[in-house]
ZASE-270888 format. One record per residue (C-alpha): residue in three letters; x, y, z. Coordinates in steps of 0.05 Angstrom, whole numbers, plus 5000, padded with zeros to 4 digits. Layout:
! residues N
AlaXYZ...
//
This chain:
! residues 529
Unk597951633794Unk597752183765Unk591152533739Unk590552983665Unk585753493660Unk584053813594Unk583454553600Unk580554943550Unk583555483526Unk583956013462Unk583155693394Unk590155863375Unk593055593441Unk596154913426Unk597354673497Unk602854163519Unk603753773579Unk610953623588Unk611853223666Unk608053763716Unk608654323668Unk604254643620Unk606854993555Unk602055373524Unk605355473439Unk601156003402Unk601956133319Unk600656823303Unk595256873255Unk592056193273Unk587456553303Unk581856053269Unk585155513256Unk582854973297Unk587354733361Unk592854173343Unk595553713403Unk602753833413Unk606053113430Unk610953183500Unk614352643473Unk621452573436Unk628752453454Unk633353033461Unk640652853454Unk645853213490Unk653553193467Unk658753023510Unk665353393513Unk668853923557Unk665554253617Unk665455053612Unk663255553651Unk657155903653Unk657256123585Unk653656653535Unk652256503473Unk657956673424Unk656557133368Unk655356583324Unk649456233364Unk643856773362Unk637956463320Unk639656283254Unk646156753254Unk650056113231Unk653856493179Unk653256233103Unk646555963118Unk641356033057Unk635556523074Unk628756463047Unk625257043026Unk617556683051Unk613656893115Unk614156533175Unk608556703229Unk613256693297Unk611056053345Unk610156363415Unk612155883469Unk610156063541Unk613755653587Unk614955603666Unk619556073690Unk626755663711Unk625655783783Unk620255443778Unk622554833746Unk628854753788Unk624254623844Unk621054063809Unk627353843781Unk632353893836Unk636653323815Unk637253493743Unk639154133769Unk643853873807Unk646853493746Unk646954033707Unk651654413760Unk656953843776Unk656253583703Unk657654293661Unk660954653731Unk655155123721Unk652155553774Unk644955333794Unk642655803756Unk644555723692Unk641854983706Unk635355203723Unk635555533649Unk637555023617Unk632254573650Unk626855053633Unk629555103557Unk629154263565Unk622254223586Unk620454753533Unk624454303473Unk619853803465Unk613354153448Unk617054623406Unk620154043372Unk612253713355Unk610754383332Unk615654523280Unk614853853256Unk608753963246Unk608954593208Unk615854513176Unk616053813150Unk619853943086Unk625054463127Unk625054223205Unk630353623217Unk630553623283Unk633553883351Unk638053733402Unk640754093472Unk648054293464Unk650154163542Unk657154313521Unk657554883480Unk653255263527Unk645955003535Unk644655223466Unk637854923433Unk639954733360Unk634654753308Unk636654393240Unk633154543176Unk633954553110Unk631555233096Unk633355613166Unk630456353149Unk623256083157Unk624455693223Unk628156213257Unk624056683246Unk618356183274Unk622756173338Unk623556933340Unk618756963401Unk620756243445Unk624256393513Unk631056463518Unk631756593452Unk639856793452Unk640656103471Unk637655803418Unk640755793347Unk638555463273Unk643155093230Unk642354903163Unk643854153139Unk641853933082Unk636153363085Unk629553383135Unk627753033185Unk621652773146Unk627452433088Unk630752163135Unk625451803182Unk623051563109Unk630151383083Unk630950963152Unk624750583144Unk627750413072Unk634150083092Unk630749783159Unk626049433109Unk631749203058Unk635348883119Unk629748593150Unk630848983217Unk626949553260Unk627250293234Unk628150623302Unk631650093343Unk635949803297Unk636150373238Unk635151003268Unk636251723253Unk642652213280Unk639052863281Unk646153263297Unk650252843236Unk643152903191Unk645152273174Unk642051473183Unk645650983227Unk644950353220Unk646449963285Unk650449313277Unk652148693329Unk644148563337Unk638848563285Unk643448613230Unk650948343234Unk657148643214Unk658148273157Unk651448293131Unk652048123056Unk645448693040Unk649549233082Unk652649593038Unk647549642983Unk641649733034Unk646050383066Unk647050602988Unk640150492964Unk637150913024Unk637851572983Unk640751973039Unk647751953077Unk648751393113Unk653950953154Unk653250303204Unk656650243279Unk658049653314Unk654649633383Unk658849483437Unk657948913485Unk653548963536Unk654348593601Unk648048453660Unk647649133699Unk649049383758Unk649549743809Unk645049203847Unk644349163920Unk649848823961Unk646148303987Unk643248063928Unk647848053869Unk648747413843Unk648647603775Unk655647693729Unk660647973720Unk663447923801Unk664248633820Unk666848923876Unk662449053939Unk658448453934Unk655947993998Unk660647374009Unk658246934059Unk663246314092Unk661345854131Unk666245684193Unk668845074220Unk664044604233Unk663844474295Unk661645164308Unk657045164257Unk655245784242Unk657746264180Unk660547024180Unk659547514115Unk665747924084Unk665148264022Unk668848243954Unk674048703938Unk677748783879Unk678248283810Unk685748093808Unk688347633754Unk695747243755Unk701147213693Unk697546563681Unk690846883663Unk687546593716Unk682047053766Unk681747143829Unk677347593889Unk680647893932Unk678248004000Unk680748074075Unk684347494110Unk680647424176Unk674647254135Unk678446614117Unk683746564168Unk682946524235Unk681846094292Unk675345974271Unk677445774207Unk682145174200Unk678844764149Unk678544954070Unk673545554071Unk668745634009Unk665146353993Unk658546363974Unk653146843953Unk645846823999Unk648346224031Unk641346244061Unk638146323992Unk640746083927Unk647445883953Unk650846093895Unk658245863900Unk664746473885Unk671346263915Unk675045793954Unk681745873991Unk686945743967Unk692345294006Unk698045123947Unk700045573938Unk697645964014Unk694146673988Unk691246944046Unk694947244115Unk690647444172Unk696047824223Unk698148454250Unk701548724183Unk698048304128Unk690648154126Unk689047924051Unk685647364017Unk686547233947Unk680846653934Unk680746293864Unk674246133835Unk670545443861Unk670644883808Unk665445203754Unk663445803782Unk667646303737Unk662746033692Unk657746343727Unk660746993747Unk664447173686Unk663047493615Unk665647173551Unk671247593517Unk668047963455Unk671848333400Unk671949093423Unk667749483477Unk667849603543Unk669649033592Unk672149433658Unk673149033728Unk667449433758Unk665949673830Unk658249693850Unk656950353878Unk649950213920Unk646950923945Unk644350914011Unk640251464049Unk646451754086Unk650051824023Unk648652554001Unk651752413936Unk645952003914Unk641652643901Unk645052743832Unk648352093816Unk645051443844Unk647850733849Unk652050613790Unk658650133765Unk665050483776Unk670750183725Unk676550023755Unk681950303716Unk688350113756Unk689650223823Unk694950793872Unk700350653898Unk700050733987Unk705051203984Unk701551703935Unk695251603974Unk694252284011Unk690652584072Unk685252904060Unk682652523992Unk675652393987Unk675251703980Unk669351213966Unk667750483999Unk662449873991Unk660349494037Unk655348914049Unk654348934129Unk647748674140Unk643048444206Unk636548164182Unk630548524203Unk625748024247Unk623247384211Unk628447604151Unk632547004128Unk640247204111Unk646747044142Unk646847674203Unk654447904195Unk654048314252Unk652448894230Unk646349184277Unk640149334269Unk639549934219Unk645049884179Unk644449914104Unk649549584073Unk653050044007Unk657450603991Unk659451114029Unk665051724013Unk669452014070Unk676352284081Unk683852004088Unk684952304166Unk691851984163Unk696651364136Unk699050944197Unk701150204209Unk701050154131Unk694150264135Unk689550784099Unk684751134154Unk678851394129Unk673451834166Unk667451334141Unk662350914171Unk663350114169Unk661049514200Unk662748814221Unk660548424147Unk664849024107Unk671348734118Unk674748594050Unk671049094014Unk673949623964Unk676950323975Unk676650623918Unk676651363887Unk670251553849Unk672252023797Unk677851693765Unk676250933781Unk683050803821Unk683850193870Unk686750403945Unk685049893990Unk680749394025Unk677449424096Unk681049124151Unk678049354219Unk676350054258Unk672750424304Unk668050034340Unk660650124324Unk653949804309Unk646950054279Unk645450574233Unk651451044229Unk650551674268Unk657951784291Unk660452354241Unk667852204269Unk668151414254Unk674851164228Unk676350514189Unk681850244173Unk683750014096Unk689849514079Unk693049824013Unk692249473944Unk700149573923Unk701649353994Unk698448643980Unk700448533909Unk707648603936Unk707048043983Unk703047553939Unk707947713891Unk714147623929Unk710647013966Unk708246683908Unk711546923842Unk704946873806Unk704947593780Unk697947753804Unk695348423778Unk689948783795Unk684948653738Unk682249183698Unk678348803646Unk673748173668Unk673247723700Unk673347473634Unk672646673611Unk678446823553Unk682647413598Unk686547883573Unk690748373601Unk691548763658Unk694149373680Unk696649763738Unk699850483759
//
C-alpha cells in the first residue's frame, strides 16, 4: 500500500504526485494566489508509425514554431514545471524504458527522456486546463516523430509562452486546431445524450484529430437511425467508427485455459488405454482448417499413437478439473503418424466442443489463429513485453528455416507441486510450463533443432517466430532432462509445419491449411507462404 503525505510547500507551488514522483508546477506571478491541486490523472495517447532513431527535434517542433499559427498579442505568465531528472525515472521505470528502446530503436537514453517528459505530461496537462480553458485542447506524446509533447490550442502564442520554462522544452511543440478541449468534452456530452449512450466510453474525444468519435458496435449500432443527426447536431466535427470484435483474452496460463478461441500452447491431457489407466499431457499446436471448412488441432503423434494408445483417444482440458472436452482422433480418414520420419496428429473437434472453443464469424476485425505466449521467470524477454497472443499469420517453409533464427516455443509441461491435483506429464519438479526463445543450432532428420529448454508434457507444441507471427514446427522429442531448466546447451527437436501439411495432404487429399483466422463456427479462409 502505498502511503501520501501532504507536504507543504510555497503558496505558488502547485504540487503533483504522478506514481513515486513529485512535480512541483509554479505560475509566475501567483505569488498570492492560493495553491490549486494539480490532478495526476489523464490518458496520453501515443501514435503509432515508423521507428526512428534517436531524433532532434526538427526545425519545425520548437514550442509553438508551427509555422502559420495565429499569435496572440496577451501575456502569458510562464508555468514552471520542476520534474525528476530522467535518470532518475528510468530507475523506477525500467521496463517502460526498456519499451521505449526496442519499440522506437532508441538508445536508453533518449527513453529515459522521454519517460521523464511522460511523467511530467500529466500535471502539465491539469494545469493548462485549468488556466486555458477557452485555448488548451489537449496533449498527446508523439513516440514516433521523436518524443515530442504536442500541445493543441486554439490560440497557441499564450500557451507556448506558458510552456517557455517546462523541461525539455525543444521537445515540446504547440499546434493550433481550431476548437478546445472544453467544446469538445461539451459537444461529446451533447451527442452521447441524443443517442442515449456514455460521453467518454461510448462518445469520446480525439484530442490529435480535435474532433468527437462516436464509437459504434456497442452502445450505439451502426445503423442507428439518430446517428447522423446526433453527429450533426453536436456543433463541432465529428465522425463514428465501428469497433472491432473482441474475442476472450489471452495470454492465460497453459494449464488453465479453457476459455475460447483454442490457441496454440494450451494443456491437452489424454487419457491412455484403459487397462493402464492412467493419462499423459501434450500440448496444442497450431489451428489447421481443411478445403471443407472444417478445424482441426494439430499436435504430435505419440501423444495419440503409440503402444499405449490403441483405442480411440479423446483430448481434454484439466482432465482432473473441469474436464473440458477439445479433440478426438481421427481414424477415417487416419491423421496422426507416430514413427521415425512422421510424428503428427491432426485431431478434429469432439462432438460439440467447437462450440465451446470457437468464436462466431463477425463482419470485419481481427480474428487471427493466435499462439499464447506465457512469460516465465527464465524468459528475459518478459522484462519489456509480458505474456501476450501472437497472430499466426501463415507459416515457413523447412527449407527457408535457417540456423541461427531466434525462434520462440510454448509449452505446457507440468508436475504438480505436493497435494496439487493435475494430470503430472512428466515434467519435474520445478518446471514452469510457457514460452521460451532459443536458437536453430542446425536442420537434421527433417527436423528443426533448437537450443531451448523442453519437457516431457511439451510435445506437440508450437515453434513459432515472434516478430512476424510465422508457423515452423511442433515439438517432437530432445535432449533428455527434467526440473527447472538450468542446462544453457539443451536441444529439442521440432517436426516442420510444411513437412506435415505435405503428408496429410498427399495422404488424405483434404487440403488442410494451416489456419490463420479462427477457429471460427462460420470459417473462412486460410492462408499460407
Amino acid at each position: 500500500m502505498r502511503i501520501r503525505r501532504r507536504v507543504v510547500v510555497a503558496a505558488a507551488l502547485v504540487i503533483s504526485t504522478v506514481g513515486a514522483a513529485t512535480v512541483a508546477l509554479t505560475r509566475e506571478g501567483d505569488a498570492g494566489a492560493t495553491p490549486t491541486a494539480v490532478s495526476a490523472a489523464g490518458d496520453l495517447s501515443a501514435t503509432a508509425g515508423a521507428a526512428p532513431a534517436d531524433t532532434p527535434p526538427s526545425a519545425d517542433s520548437g514550442i509553438g514554431s508551427r509555422a502559420g499559427a495565429t499569435r496572440s498579442t496577451s501575456d502569458a505568465r510562464p508555468v514552471t514545471a520542476v520534474g525528476r531528472p530522467a535518470g532518475e525515472v528510468a530507475k523506477d521505470a525500467p521496463a517502460s524504458v526498456a519499451y521505449l528502446s526496442d519499440r522506437y530503436r532508441v538508445s536508453q537514453d533518449e527513453a529515459a527522456r522521454r519517460v521523464a517528459l511522460q511523467e511530467l505530461s500529466a500535471p502539465l496537462a491539469a494545469t493548462l486546463a485549468a488556466r486555458y480553458p477557452a485555448e488548451y485542447a489537449g496533449m498527446w506524446l508523439d513516440q514516433a516523430g521523436g518524443g515530442v509533447l504536442t500541445i493543441a490550442a486554439t490560440d497557441p502564442a499564450p500557451v507556448a509562452k506558458a510552456v517557455t520554462g517546462v523541461p525539455d522544452a525543444a521537445h515540446v511543440k504547440v499546434v493550433p486546431v481550431r476548437h478546445s478541449l472544453r467544446e469538445l468534452t461539451e459537444a461529446a456530452t451533447r451527442v452521447a445524450g441524443a443517442l442515449g449512450a456514455t460521453a467518454g466510453t461510448d462518445v469520446v474525444v480525439d484530442e490529435q484529430a480535435n474532433e468527437v468519435l462516436v464509437l459504434t458496435g456497442g452502445a450505439v449500432a451502426a445503423d442507428d437511425a439518430r446517428l447522423a443527426g446526433a453527429i450533426e447536431a453536436g456543433g463541432v466535427p465529428a465522425r463514428s467508427r465501428q469497433l472491432p470484435p473482441s474475442i476472450e483474452k489471452a495470454p492465460c496460463d497453459p494449464r488453465y485455459c479453457a476459455q475460447a478461441p483454442m490457441r496454440g500452447g494450451i494443456r491437452l491431457d489424454v487419457p491412455r488405454d484403459r487397462n493402464i489407466g492412467t493419462v499423459g499431457g501434450c500440448t496444442s499446436g497450431f489451428n489447421l482448417r481443411a478445403r471443407s471448412g472444417r478445424y482441426y488441432v494439430l499436435t504430435a503423434g505419440h501423444c495419440v499413437v503409440s503402444s499405449t494408445h490403441t483405442e480411440v483417444d479423446r483430448t481434454w482440458h484439466q482432465f482432473l478439473g473441469p474436464k473440458v472436452p477439445i479433440g478426438v482422433e481421427s481414424t477415417s480418414p487416419v491423421l496422426a503418424e507416430n514413427t521415425t520420419t512422421y510424428d503428427y496428429a491432426v485431431i478434429p473437434y469432439q462432438d460439440g466442443a467447437i462450440d465451446r472453443w470457437a468464436y462466431p464469424r463477425r463482419s470485419g476485425g481481427d480474428q487471427a489463429s493466435l499462439v499464447n505466449y506465457w512469460c516465465v521467470t527464465d524468459n528475459p524477454a518478459c522484462a519489456t513485453k509480458g505474456s501476450r497472443d501472437v497472430k499466426i499469420t501463415g507459416y515457413t517453409p523447412y527449407s527457408a528455416v535457417q540456423v541461427g533464427w531466434v525462434v520462440c516455443a510454448t509449452g505446457s509441461a507440468y508436475t504438480p507441486k505436493a497435494g496439487e491435483v493435475y494430470v503430472d506429464s512428466g515434467a519435474g519438479e520445478g518446471y514452469v510450463p510457457g514460452t521460451r526463445c532459443g536458437t536453430v543450432t542446425s536442420k537434421t532428420n527433417g527436423r528443426i533443432n533448437v537450443r531451448v529448454c523442453a519437457r516431457p508434457g511439451d510435445s506437440g507444441g508450437p515453434l513459432f517466430t515472434e516478430s512476424d507471427g510465422r508457423a515452423l514446427g511442433i515439438l517432437n522429442d530432445g535432449d533428455p532432462g527434467s526440473g527447472a531448466c538450468t542446462n544453457p546447451n539443451e536441444q529439442n527437436y521440432y517436426m516442420p509445419v510444411s513437412t506435415i501439411l505435405d503428408r496429410v495432404n498427399a495422404n488424405t487429399g483434404l487440403g488442410i491449411q494451416l489456419a490463420t483466422r479462427g477457429p471460427l463456427l462460420n470459417p473462412i479462409g486460410s492462408s499460407n507462404r
